[in-house]
C-alpha positions as CSV (number, residue, x, y, z in Angstrom):
1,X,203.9,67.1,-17.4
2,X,204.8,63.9,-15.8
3,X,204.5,60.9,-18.1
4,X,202.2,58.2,-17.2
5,X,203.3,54.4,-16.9
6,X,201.3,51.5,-18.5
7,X,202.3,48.3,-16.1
8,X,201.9,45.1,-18.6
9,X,201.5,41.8,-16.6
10,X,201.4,38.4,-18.8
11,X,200.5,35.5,-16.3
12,X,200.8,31.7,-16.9
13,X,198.2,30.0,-14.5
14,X,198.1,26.0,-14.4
15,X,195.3,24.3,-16.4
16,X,193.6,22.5,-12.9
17,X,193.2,26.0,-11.2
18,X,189.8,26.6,-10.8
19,X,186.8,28.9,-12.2
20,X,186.4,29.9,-8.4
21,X,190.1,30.4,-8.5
22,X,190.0,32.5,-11.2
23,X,187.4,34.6,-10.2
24,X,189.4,35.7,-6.6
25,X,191.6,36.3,-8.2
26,X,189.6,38.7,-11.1
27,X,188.0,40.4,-8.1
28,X,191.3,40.7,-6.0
29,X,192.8,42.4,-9.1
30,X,190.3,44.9,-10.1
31,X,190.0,45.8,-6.6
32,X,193.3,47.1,-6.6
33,X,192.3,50.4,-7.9
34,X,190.3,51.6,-5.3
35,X,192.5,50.3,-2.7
36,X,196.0,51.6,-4.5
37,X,196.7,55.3,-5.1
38,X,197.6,56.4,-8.7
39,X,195.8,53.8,-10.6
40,X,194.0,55.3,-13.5
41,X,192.7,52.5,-14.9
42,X,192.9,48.6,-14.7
43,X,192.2,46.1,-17.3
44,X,192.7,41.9,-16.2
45,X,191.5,39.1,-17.8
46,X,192.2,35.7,-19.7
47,X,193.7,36.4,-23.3
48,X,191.2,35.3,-26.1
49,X,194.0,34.4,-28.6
50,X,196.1,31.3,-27.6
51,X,197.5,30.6,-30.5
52,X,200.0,33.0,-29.8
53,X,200.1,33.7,-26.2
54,X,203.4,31.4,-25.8
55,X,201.2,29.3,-23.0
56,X,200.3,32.6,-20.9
57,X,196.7,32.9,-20.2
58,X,195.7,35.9,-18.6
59,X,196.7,40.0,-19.0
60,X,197.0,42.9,-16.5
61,X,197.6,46.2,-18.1
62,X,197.6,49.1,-14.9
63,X,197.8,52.9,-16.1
64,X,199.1,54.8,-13.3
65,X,199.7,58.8,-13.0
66,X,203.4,58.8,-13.4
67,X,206.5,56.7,-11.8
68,X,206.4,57.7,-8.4
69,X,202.7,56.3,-8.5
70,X,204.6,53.0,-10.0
71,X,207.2,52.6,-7.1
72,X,204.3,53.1,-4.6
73,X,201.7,50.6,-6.8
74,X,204.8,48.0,-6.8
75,X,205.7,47.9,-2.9
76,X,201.7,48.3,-2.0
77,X,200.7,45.7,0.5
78,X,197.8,44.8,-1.5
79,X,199.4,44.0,-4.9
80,X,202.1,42.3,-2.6
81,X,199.0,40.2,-1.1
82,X,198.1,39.1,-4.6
83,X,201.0,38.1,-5.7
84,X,201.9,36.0,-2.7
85,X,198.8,34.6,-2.2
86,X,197.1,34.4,-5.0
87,X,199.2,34.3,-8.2
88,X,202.3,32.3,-7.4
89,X,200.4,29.6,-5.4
90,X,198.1,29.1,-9.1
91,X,201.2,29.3,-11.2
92,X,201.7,27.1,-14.5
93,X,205.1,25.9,-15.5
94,X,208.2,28.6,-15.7
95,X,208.5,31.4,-17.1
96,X,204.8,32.0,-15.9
97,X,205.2,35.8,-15.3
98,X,206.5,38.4,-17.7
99,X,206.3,42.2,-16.3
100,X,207.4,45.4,-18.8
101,X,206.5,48.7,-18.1
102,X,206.3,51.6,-20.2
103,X,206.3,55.5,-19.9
104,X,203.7,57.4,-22.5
């Protein structure tokens, strides 16, 4: 069987972006799984632990079917959208973004 891949997003937003801010984007990122073939399931949200978050704020974790799902999922216009429009514009201080992905 073809092995699923868990896409891990750690995201570093700036400390004036707004709650309304915050919510588009919530909404624009669980939307993507009905609007994005091969997601299985979708979990994004701010981290509760800060301690040891390294200054990044908020997680995306995206299960898709298998890799081909992945390579399709990552040139989607939709998640392209987002991350044009609505993550990088929001952005704290670099690195804000750290993306792994993982077969399992």
């Amino acid at each position: 069987a073809p092995k699923r891949v868990r896409h891990i997003v750690l995201m570093k937003f700036r400390e004036d972006c707004s709650e309304a801010t915050h919510a588009m984007i919530s909404k624009s990122m669980h939307g993507m799984k009905g609007k994005i073939p091969g997601i299985l399931k979708l979990s994004y949200g701010p981290s509760f632990t800060t301690d040891r978050a390294d200054g990044f704020t908020h997680v995306l974790v995206v299960d898709l079917v298998d890799k081909l799902a992945f390579e399709v999922y990552a040139i989607h216009a939709e998640h392209i959208r987002i991350i044009k429009d609505e993550m990088f514009p929001n952005f704290g201080d670099f690195p804000n973004c750290v993306a792994v992905d993982i077969k399992f």
